[in-house]
C-alpha positions as CSV (number, residue, x, y, z in Angstrom):
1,X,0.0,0.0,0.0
2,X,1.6,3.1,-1.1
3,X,2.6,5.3,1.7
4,X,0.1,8.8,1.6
5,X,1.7,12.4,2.0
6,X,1.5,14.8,5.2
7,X,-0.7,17.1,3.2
8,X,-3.2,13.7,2.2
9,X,-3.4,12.5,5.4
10,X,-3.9,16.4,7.2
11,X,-6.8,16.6,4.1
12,X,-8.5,13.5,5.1
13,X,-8.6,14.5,9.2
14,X,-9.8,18.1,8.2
15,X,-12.9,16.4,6.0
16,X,-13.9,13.8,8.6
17,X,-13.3,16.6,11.2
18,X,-16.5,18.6,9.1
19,X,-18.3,15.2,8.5
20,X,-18.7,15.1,12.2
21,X,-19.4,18.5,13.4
22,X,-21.7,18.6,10.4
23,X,-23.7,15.4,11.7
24,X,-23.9,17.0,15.3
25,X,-25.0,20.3,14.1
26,X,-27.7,18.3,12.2
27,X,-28.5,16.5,15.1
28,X,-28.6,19.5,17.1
29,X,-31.2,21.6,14.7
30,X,-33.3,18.1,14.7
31,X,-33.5,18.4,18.5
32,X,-34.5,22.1,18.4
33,X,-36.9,21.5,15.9
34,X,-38.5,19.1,17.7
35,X,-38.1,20.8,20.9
36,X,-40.0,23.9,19.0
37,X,-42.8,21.9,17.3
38,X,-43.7,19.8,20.9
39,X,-43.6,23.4,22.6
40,X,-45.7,24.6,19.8
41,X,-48.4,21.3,20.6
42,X,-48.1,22.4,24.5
43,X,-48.8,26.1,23.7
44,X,-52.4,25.1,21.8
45,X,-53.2,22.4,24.0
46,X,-52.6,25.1,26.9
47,X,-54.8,27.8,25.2
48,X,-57.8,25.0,24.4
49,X,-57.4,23.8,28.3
50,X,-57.9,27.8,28.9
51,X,-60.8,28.3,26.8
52,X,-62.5,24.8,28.1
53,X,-62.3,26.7,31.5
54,X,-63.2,29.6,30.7
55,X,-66.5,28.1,29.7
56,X,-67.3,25.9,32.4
57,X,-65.5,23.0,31.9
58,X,-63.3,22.7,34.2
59,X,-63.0,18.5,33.9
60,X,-62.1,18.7,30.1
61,X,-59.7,21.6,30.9
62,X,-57.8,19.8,33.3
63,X,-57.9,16.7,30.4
64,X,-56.2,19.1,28.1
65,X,-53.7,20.7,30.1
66,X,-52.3,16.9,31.5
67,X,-50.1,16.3,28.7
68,X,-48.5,19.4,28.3
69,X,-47.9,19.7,32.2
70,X,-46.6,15.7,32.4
71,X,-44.0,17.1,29.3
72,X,-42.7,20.5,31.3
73,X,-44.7,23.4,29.5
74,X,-45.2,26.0,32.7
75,X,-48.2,27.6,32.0
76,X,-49.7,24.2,32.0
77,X,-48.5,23.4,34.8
78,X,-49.9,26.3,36.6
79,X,-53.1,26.4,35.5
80,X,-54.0,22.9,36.1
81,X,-52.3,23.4,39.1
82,X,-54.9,26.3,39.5
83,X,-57.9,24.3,38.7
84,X,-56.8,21.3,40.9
85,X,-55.9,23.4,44.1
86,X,-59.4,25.2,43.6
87,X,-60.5,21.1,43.7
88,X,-59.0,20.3,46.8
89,X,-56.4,18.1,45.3
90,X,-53.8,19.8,47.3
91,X,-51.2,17.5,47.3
92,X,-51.2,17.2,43.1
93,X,-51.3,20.9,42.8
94,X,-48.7,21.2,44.9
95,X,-46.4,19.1,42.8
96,X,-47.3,20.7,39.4
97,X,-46.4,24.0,41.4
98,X,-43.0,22.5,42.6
99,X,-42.4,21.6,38.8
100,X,-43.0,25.0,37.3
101,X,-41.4,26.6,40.2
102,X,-38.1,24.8,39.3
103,X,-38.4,25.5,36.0
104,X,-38.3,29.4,36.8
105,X,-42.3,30.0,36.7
106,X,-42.6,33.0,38.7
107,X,-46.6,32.0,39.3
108,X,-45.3,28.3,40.4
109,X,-42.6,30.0,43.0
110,X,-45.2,32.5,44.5
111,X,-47.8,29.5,44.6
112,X,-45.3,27.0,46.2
113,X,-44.5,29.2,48.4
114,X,-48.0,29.9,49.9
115,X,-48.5,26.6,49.9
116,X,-45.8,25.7,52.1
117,X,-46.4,28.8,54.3
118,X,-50.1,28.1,54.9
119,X,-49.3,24.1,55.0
120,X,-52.0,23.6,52.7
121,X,-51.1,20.5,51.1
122,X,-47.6,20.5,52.1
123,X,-46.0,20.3,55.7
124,X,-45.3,23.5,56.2
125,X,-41.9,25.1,56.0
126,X,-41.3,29.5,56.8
127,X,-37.8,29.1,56.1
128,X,-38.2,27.0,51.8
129,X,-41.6,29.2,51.5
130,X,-39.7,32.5,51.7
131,X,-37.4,31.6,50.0
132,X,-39.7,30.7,47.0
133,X,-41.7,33.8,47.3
134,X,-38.4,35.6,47.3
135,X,-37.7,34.5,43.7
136,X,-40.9,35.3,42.6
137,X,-40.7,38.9,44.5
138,X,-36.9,39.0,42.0
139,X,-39.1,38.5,38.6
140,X,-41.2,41.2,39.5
141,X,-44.3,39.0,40.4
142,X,-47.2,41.3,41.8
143,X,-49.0,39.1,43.5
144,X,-45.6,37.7,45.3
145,X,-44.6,41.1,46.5
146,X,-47.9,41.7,48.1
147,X,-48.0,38.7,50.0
148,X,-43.6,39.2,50.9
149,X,-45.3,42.8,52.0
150,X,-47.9,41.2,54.1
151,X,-45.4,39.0,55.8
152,X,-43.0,42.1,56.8
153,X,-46.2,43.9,57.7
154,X,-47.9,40.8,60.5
155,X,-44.6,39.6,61.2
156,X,-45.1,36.1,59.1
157,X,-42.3,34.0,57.5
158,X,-40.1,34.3,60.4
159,X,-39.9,38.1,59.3
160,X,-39.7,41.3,61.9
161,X,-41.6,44.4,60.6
162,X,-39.3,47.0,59.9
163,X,-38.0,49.4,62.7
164,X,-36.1,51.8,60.3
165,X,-36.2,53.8,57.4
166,X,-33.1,51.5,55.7
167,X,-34.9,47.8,57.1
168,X,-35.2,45.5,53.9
169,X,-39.0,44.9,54.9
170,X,-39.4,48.6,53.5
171,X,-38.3,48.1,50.3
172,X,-40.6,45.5,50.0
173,X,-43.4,47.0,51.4
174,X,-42.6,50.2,49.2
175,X,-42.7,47.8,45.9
176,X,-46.3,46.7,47.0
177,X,-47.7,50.4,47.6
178,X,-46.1,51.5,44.2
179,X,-48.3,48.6,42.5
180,X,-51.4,50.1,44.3
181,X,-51.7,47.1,47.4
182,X,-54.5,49.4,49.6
183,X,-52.7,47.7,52.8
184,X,-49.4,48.7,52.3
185,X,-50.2,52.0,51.7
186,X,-52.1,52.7,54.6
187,X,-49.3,50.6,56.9
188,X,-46.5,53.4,55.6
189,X,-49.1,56.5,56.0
190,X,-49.0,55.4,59.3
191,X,-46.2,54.3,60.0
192,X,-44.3,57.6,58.9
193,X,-46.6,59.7,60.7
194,X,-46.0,57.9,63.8
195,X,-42.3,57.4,63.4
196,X,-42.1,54.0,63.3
197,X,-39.4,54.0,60.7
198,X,-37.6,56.0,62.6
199,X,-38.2,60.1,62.4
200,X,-41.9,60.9,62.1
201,X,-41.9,62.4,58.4
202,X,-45.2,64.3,57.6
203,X,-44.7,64.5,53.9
204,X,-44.7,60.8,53.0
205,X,-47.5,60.4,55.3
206,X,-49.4,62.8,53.5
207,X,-48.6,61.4,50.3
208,X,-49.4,58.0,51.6
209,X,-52.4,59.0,52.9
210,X,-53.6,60.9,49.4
211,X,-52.8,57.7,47.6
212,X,-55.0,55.8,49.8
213,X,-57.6,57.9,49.2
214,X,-57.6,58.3,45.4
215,X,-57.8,54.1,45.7
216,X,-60.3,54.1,47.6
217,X,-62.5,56.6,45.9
218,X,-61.9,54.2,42.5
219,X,-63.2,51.7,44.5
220,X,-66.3,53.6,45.1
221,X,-67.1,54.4,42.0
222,X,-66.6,50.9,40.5
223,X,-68.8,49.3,43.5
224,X,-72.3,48.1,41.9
225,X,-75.4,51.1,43.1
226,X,-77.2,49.7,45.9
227,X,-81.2,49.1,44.4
């Protein structure tokens, strides 16, 4: 067998070298597209389960939204997490929580985390509830940084109301008031006309106080007339 050349031996490792990262970039884009087409199947059966509830029919909903939420699509989860909890299948909607949660569903981590605070379906654990909450409070969930608000506020989740005007229970409690949360408005009016955040400071009462009362005047107005 002749004997082949440097240069024909460097050719023939450079073109099986692109055989095979052409074969796992094919592989790759087969994956993805798969991936993309089985999110895509997810997506419709989530919006049919939606629209199944939405109508009343809440059995066939939770038929719909199954296979998407035993394959990992989030929103899925949630909802017939949603639908399960409002049930009293605790325990299950607990675990589709959990899953969403660790997928990085803000809804799942706010809901886990109730969960486990209330013991509703779960033992019940301050310290991994917070944490969840937490999470959810970091991706801007509302309904998380009312109830992280509450907490600082009542003194819940192993949490001390906050004694000064640079406590992290402010912040919090701030965030909630900014996204119009009636009891966290009225906590800071009162607290900063009282001083309990340190130096009594008229102003931000005042302003408290006005924004308090514009939200409650709303809710006035929107409030059915009495026949």
């Amino acid at each position: 067998m002749p004997k082949q050349s440097d240069s024909a031996v460097r050719r023939r490792q450079a073109t099986a070298t692109w055989c095979y990262r052409l074969l796992v970039g094919l592989g790759a884009a087969l994956a993805l597209l798969h991936s993309a087409a089985s999110w895509a199947g997810n997506e419709d059966e989530y919006r049919e389960g939606l629209s199944l509830y939405m109508r009343g029919d809440v059995v066939g909903a939770m038929n719909k939204l199954r296979p998407g939420a035993q394959a990992g699509h989030a929103p899925s989860q949630v909802l017939l997490a949603q639908l399960l909890e409002a049930a009293g299948l605790l325990p299950e909607a607990a675990g589709h929580y959990r899953r969403a949660a660790e997928a990085g569903n803000a809804e799942g981590q706010y809901a886990l985390g109730a969960m486990l605070a209330e013991g509703r379906g779960l033992d019940r654990d301050e310290a991994t509830a917070r944490q969840w909450i937490e999470r959810a409070v970091t991706a801007g969930h509302a309904g998380a940084i009312n109830y992280l608000a509450q907490s600082y506020m009542r003194g819940g989740l192993g949490l001390a109301p906050p004694r000064s005007a640079e406590a992290p229970g402010l912040v919090t409690i701030r965030q909630a008031a900014a996204g119009g949360h009636l009891p966290a408005i009225d906590y800071l009016a009162q607290g900063y006309r009282s001083g309990a955040f340190g130096e009594v400071d008229l102003k931000q009462a005042e302003a408290f106080e006005a924004q308090a009362e514009k939200l409650r005047a709303v809710g006035k107005r929107a409030r059915p007339a009495k026949k």
